[in-house]
The first five atom37 places (N, CA, C, CB, O) and aatype in JSON, in Angstrom:
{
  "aatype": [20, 20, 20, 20, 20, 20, 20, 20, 20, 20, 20, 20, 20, 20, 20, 20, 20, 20, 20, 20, 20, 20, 20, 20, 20, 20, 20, 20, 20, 20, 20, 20, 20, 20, 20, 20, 20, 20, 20, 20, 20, 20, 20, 20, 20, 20, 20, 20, 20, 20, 20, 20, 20, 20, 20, 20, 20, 20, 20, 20, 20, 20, 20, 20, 20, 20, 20, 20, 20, 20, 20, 20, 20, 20, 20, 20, 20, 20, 20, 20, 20, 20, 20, 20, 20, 20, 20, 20, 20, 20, 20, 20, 20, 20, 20, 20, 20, 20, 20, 20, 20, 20, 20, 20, 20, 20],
  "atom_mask": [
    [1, 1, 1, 1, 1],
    [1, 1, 1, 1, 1],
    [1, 1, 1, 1, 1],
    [1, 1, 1, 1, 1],
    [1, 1, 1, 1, 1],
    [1, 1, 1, 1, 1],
    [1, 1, 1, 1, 1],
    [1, 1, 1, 1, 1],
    [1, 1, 1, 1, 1],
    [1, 1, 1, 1, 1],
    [1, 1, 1, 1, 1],
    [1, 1, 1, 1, 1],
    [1, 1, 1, 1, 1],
    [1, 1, 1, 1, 1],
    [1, 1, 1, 1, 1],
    [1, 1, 1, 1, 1],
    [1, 1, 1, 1, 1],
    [1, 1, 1, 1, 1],
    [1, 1, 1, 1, 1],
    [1, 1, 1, 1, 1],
    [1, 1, 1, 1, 1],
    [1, 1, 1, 1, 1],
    [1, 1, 1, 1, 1],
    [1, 1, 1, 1, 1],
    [1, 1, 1, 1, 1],
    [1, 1, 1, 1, 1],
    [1, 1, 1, 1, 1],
    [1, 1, 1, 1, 1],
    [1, 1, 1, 1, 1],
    [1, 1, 1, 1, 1],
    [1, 1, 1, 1, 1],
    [1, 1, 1, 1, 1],
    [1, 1, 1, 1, 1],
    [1, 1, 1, 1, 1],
    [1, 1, 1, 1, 1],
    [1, 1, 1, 1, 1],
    [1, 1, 1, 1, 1],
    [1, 1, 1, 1, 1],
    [1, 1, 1, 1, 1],
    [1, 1, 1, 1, 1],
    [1, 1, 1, 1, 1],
    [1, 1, 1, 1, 1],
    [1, 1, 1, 1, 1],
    [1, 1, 1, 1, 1],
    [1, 1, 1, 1, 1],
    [1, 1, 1, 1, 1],
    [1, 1, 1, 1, 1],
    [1, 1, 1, 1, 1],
    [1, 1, 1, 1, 1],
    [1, 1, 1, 1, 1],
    [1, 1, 1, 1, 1],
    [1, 1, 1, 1, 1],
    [1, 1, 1, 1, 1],
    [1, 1, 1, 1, 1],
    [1, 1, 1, 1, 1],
    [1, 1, 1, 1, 1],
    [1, 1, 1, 1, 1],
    [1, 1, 1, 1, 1],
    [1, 1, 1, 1, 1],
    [1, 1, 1, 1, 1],
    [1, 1, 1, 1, 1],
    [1, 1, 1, 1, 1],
    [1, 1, 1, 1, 1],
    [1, 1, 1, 1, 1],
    [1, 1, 1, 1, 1],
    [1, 1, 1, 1, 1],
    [1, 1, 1, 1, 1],
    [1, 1, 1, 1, 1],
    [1, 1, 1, 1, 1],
    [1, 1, 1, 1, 1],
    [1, 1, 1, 1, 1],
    [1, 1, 1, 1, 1],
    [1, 1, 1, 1, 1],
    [1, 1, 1, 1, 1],
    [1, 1, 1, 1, 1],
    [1, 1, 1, 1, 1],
    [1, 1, 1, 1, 1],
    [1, 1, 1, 1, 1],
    [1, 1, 1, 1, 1],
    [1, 1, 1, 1, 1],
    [1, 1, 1, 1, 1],
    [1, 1, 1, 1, 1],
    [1, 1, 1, 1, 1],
    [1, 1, 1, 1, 1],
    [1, 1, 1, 1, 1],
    [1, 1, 1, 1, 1],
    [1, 1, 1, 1, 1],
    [1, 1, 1, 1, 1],
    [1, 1, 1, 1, 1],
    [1, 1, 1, 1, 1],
    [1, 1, 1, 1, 1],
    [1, 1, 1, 1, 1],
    [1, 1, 1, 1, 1],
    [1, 1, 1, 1, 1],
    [1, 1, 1, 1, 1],
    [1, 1, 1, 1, 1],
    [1, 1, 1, 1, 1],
    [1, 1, 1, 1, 1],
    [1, 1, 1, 1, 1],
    [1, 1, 1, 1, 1],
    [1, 1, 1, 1, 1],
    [1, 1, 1, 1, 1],
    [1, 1, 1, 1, 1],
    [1, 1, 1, 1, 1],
    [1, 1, 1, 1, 1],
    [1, 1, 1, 1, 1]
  ],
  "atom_positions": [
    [[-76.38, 48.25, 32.26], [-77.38, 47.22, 32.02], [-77.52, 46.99, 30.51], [-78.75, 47.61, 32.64], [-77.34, 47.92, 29.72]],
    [[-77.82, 45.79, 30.12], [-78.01, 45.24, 28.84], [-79.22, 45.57, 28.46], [-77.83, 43.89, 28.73], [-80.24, 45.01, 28.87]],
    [[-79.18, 46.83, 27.36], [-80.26, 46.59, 26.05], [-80.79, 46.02, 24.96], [-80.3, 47.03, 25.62], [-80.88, 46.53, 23.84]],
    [[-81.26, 44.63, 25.4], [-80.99, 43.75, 24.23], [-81.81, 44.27, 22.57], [-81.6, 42.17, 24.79], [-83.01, 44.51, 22.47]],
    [[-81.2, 44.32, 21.87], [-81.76, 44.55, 20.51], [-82.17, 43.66, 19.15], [-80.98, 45.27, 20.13], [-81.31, 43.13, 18.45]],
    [[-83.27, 43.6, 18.94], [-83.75, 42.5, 18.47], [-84.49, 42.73, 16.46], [-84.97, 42.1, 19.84], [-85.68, 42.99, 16.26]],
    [[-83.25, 42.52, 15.08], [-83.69, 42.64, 14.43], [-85.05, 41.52, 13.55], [-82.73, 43.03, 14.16], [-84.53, 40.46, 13.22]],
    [[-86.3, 41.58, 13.22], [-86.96, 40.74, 13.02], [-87.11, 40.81, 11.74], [-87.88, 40.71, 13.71], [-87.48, 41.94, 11.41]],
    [[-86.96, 39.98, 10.72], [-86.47, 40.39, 8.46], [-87.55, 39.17, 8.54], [-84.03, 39.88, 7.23], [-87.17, 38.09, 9.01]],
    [[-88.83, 39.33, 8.1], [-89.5, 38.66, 7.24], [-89.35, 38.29, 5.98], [-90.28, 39.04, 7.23], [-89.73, 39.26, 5.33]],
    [[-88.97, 37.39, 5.21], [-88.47, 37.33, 4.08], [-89.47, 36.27, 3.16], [-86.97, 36.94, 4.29], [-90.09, 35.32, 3.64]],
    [[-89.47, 36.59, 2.03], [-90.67, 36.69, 1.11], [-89.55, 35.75, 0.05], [-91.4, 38.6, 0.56], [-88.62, 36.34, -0.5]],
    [[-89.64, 35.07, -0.05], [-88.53, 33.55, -1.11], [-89.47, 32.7, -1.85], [-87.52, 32.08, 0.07], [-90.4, 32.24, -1.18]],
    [[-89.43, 32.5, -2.62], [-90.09, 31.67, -3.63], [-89.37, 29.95, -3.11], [-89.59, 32.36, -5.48], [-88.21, 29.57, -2.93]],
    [[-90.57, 29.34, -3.01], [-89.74, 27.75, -2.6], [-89.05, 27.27, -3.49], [-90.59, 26.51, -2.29], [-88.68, 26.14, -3.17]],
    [[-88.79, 27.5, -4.2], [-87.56, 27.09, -5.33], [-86.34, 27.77, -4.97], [-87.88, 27.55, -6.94], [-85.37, 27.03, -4.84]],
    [[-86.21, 28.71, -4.84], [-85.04, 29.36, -4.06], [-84.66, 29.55, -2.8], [-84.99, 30.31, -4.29], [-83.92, 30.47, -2.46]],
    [[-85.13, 28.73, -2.06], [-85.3, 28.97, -0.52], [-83.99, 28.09, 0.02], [-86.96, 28.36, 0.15], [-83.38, 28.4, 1.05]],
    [[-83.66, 26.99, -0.77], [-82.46, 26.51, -0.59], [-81.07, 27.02, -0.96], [-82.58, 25.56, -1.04], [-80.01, 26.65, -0.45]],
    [[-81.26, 28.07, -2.05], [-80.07, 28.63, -2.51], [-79.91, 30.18, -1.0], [-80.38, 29.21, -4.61], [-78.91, 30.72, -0.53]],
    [[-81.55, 30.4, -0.68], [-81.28, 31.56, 0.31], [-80.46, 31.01, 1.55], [-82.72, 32.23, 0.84], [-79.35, 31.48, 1.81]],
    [[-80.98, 30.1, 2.25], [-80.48, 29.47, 3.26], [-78.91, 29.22, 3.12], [-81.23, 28.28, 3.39], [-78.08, 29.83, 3.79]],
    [[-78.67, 28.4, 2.33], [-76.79, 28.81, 1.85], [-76.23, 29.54, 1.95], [-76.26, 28.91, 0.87], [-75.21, 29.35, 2.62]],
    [[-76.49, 31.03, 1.32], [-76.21, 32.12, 1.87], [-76.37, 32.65, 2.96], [-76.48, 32.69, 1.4], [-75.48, 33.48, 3.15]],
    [[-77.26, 32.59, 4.02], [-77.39, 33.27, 4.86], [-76.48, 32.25, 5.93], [-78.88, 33.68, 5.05], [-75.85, 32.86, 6.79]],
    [[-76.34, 30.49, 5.95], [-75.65, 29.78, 6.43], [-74.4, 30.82, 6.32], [-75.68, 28.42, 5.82], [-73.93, 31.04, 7.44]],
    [[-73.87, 31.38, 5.49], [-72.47, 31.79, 5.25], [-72.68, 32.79, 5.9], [-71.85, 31.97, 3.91], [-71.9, 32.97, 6.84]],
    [[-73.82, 33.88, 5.67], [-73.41, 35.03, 6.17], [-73.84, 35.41, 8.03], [-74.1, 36.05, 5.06], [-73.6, 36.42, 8.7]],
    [[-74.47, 34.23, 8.36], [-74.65, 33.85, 9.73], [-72.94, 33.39, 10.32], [-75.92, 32.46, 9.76], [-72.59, 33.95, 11.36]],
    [[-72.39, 32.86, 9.96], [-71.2, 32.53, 10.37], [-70.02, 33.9, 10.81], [-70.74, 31.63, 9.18], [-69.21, 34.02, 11.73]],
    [[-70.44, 34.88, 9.59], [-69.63, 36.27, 9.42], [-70.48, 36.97, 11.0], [-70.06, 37.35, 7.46], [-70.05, 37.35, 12.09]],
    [[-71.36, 36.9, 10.61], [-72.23, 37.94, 11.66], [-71.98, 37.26, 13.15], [-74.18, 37.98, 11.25], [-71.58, 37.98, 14.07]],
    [[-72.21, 35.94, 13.34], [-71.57, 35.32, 14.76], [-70.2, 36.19, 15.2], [-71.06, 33.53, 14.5], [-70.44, 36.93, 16.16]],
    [[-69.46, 36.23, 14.94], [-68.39, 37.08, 14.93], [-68.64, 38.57, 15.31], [-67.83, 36.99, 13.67], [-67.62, 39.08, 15.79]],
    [[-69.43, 39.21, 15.24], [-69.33, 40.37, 15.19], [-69.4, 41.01, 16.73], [-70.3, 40.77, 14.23], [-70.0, 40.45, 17.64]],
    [[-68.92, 41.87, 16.83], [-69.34, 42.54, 18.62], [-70.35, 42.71, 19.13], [-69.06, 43.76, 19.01], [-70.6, 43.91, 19.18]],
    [[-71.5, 41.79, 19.79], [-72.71, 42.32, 20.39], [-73.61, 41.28, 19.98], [-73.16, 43.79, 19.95], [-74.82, 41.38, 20.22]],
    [[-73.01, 40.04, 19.24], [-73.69, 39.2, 18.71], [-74.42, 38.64, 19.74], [-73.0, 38.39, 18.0], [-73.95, 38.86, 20.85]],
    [[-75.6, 37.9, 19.69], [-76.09, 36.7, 21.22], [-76.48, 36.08, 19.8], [-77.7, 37.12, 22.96], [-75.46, 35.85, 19.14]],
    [[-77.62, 35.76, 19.17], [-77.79, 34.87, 18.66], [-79.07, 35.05, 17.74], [-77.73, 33.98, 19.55], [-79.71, 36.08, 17.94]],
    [[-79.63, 33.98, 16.53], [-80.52, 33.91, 15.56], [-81.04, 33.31, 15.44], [-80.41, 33.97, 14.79], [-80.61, 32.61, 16.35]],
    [[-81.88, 32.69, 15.0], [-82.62, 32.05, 14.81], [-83.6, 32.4, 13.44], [-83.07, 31.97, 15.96], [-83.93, 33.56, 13.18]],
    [[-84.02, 31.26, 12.61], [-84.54, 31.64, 11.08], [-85.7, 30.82, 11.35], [-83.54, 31.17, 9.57], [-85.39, 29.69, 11.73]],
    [[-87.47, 31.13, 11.23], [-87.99, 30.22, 11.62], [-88.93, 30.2, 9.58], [-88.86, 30.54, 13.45], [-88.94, 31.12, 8.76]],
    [[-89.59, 28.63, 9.43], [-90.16, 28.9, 8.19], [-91.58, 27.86, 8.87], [-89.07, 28.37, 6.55], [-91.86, 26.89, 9.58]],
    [[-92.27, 29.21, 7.81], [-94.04, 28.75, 8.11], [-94.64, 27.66, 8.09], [-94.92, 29.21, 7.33], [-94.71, 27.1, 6.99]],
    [[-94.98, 27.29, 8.75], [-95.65, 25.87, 8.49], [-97.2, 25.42, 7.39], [-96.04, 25.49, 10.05], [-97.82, 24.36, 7.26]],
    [[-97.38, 26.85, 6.73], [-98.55, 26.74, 5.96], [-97.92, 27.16, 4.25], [-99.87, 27.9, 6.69], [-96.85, 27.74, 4.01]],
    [[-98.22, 27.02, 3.96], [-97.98, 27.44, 2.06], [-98.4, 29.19, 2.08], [-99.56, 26.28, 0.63], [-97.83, 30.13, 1.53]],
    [[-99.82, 29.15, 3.08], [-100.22, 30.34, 2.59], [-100.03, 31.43, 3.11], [-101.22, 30.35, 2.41], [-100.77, 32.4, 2.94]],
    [[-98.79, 31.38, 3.99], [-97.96, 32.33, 4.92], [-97.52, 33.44, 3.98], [-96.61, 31.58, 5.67], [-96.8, 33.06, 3.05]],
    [[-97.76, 34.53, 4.02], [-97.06, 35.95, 3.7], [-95.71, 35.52, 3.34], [-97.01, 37.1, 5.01], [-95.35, 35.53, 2.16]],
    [[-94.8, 35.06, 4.46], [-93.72, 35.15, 4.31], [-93.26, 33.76, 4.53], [-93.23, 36.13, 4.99], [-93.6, 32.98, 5.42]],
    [[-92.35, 33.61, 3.49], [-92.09, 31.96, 3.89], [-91.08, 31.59, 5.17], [-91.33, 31.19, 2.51], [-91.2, 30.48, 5.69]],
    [[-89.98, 32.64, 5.72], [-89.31, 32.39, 6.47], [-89.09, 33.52, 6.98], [-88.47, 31.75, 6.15], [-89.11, 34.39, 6.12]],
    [[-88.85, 33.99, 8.28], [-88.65, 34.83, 9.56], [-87.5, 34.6, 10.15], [-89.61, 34.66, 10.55], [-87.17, 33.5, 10.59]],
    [[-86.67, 35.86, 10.2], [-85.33, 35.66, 11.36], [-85.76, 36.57, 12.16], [-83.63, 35.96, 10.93], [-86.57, 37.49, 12.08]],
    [[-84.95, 36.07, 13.07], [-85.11, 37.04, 14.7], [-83.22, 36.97, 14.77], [-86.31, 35.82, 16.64], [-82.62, 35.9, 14.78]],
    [[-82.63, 38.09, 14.8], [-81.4, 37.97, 15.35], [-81.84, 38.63, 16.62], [-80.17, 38.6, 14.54], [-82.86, 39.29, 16.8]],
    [[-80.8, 38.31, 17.55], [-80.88, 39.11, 19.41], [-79.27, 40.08, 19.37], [-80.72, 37.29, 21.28], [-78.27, 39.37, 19.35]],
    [[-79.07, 41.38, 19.36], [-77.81, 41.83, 19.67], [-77.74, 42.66, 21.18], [-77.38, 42.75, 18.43], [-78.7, 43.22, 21.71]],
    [[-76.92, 42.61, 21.5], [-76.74, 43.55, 22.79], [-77.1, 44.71, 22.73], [-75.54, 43.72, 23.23], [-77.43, 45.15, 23.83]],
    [[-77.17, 45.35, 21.96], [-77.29, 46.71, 21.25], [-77.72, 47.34, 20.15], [-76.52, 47.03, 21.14], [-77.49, 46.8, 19.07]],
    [[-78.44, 48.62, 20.19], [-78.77, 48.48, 18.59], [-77.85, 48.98, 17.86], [-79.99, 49.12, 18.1], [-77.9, 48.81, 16.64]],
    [[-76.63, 49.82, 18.56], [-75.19, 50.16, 17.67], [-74.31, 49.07, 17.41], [-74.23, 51.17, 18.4], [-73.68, 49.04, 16.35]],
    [[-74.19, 48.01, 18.43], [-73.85, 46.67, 17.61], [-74.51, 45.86, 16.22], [-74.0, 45.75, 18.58], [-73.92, 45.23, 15.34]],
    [[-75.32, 46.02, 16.32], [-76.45, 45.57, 15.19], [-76.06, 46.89, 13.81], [-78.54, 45.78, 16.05], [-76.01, 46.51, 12.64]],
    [[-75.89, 47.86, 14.06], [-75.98, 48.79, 13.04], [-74.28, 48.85, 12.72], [-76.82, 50.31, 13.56], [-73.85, 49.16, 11.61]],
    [[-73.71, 48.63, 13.45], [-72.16, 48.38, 12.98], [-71.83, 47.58, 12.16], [-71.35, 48.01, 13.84], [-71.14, 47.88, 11.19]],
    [[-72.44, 45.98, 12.5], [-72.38, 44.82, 11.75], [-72.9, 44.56, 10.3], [-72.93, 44.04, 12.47], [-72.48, 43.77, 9.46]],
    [[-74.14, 45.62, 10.24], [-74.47, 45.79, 9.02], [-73.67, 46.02, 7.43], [-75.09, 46.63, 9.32], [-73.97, 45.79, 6.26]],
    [[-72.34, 46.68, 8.24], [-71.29, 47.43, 7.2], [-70.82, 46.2, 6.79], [-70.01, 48.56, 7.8], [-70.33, 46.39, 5.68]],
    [[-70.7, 45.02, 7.12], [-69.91, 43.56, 7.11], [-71.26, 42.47, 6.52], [-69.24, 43.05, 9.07], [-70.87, 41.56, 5.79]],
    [[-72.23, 42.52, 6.71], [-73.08, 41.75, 6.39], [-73.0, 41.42, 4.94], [-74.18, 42.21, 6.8], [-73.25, 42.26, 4.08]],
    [[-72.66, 40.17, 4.68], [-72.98, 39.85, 3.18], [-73.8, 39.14, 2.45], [-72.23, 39.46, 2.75], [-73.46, 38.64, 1.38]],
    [[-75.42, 38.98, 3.17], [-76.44, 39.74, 2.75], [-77.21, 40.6, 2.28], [-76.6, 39.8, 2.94], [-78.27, 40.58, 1.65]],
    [[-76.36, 41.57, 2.77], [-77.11, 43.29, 1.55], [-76.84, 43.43, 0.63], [-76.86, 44.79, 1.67], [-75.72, 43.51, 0.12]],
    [[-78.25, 43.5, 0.03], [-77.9, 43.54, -1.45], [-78.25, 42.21, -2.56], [-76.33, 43.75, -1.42], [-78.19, 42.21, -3.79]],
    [[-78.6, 41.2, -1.7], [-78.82, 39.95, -2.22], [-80.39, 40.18, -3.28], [-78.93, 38.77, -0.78], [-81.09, 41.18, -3.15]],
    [[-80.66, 39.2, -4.15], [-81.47, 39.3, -5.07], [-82.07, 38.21, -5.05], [-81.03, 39.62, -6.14], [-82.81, 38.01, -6.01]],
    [[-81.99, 37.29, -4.13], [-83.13, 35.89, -4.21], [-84.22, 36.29, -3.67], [-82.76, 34.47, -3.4], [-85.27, 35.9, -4.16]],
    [[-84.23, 37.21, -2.48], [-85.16, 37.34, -1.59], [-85.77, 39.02, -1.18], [-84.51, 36.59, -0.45], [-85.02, 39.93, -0.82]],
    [[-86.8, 39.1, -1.27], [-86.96, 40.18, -0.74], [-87.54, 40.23, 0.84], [-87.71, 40.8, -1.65], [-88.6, 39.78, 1.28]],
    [[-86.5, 40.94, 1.51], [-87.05, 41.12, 3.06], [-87.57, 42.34, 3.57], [-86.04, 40.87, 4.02], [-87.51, 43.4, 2.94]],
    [[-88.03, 42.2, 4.62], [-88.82, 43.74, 5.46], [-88.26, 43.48, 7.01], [-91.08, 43.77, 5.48], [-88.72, 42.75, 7.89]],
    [[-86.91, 44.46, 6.99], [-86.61, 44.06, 8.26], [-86.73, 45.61, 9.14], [-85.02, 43.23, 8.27], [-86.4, 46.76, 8.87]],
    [[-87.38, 44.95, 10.29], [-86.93, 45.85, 11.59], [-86.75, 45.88, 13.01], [-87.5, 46.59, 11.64], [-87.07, 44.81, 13.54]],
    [[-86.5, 46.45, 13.52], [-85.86, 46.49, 14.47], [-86.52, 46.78, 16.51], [-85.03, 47.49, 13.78], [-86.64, 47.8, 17.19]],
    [[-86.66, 45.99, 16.67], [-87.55, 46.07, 18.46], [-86.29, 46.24, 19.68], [-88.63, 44.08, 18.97], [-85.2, 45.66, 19.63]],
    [[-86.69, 47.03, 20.6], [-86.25, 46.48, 21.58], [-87.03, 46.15, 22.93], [-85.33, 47.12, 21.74], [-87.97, 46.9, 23.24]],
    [[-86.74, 45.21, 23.67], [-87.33, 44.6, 24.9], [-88.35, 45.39, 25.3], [-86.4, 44.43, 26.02], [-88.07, 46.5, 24.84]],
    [[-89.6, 45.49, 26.03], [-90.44, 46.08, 26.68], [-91.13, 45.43, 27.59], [-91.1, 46.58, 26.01], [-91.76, 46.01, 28.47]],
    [[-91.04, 43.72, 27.41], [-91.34, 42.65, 28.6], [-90.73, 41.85, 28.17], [-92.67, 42.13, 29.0], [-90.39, 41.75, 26.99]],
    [[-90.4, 40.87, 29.33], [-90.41, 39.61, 29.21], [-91.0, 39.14, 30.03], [-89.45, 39.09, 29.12], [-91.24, 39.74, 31.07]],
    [[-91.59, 37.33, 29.68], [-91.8, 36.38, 30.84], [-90.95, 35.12, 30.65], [-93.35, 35.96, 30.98], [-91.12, 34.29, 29.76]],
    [[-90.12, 35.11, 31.5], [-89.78, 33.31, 31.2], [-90.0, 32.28, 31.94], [-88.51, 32.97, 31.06], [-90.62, 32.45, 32.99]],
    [[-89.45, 30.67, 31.5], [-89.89, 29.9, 32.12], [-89.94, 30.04, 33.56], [-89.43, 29.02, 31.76], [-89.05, 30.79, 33.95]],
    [[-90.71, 29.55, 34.55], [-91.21, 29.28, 36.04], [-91.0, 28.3, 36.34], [-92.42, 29.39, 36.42], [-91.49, 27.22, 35.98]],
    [[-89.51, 28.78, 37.68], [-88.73, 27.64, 38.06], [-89.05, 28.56, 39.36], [-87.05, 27.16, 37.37], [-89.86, 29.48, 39.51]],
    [[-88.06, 27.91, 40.31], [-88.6, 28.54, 41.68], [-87.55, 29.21, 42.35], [-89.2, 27.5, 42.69], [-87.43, 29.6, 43.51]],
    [[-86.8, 29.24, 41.32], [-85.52, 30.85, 41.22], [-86.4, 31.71, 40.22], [-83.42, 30.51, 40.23], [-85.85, 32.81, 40.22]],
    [[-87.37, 31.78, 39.47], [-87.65, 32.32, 38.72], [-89.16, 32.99, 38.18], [-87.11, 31.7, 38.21], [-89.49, 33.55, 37.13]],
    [[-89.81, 32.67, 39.32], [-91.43, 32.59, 39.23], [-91.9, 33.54, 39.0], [-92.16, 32.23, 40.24], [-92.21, 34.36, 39.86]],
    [[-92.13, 33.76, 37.22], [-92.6, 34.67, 36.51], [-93.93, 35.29, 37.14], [-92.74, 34.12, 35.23], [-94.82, 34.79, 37.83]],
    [[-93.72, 36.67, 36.58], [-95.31, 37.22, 37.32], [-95.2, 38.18, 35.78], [-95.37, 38.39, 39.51], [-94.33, 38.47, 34.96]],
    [[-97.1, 38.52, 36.05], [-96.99, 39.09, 34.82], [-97.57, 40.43, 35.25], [-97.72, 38.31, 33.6], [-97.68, 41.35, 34.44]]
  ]
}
């Protein structure tokens, strides 16, 4: 059975540099797609000014040894535009949409 593993990097960018971060991570999202255990990311940015953090990723991996493998390849670490606080969840619920193959209970 699938343990999905889920890293969450709050990242703290000055809006002046938030376009040079995104570039990079465009690139280094491309490297990491690739990697074994990948499912997918998503980068979300705050909708207020006075957000802690200006932008949030959620990557999803199959695993958390897929995720910790990929790290060795990531060319992100180490970067200096941004400072992040990332860590690491795995699953403990879900609910999803309610279809009638699917009629969530909580």
């Amino acid at each position: 059975m699938r343990e999905p593993y889920f890293s969450i990097i709050n990242i703290d960018v000055e809006k002046d540099k938030q376009a040079e971060y995104m570039e990079k991570w465009e690139t280094a999202a491309a490297i990491m797609s690739a990697e074994p255990g990948f499912v997918r990311t998503h980068v979300f940015q705050a909708l207020s000014d006075d957000a802690k953090y200006r932008l949030v990723q959620i990557a999803e991996w199959t695993s958390r040894s897929h995720w910790q493998a990929a790290m060795n390849v990531c060319p992100m670490m180490g970067q200096e535009i941004a400072l992040v606080d990332d860590d690491g969840y795995g699953v403990i619920r879900t609910v999803g949409e309610r279809t009638a193959e699917n009629p969530a209970t909580i």
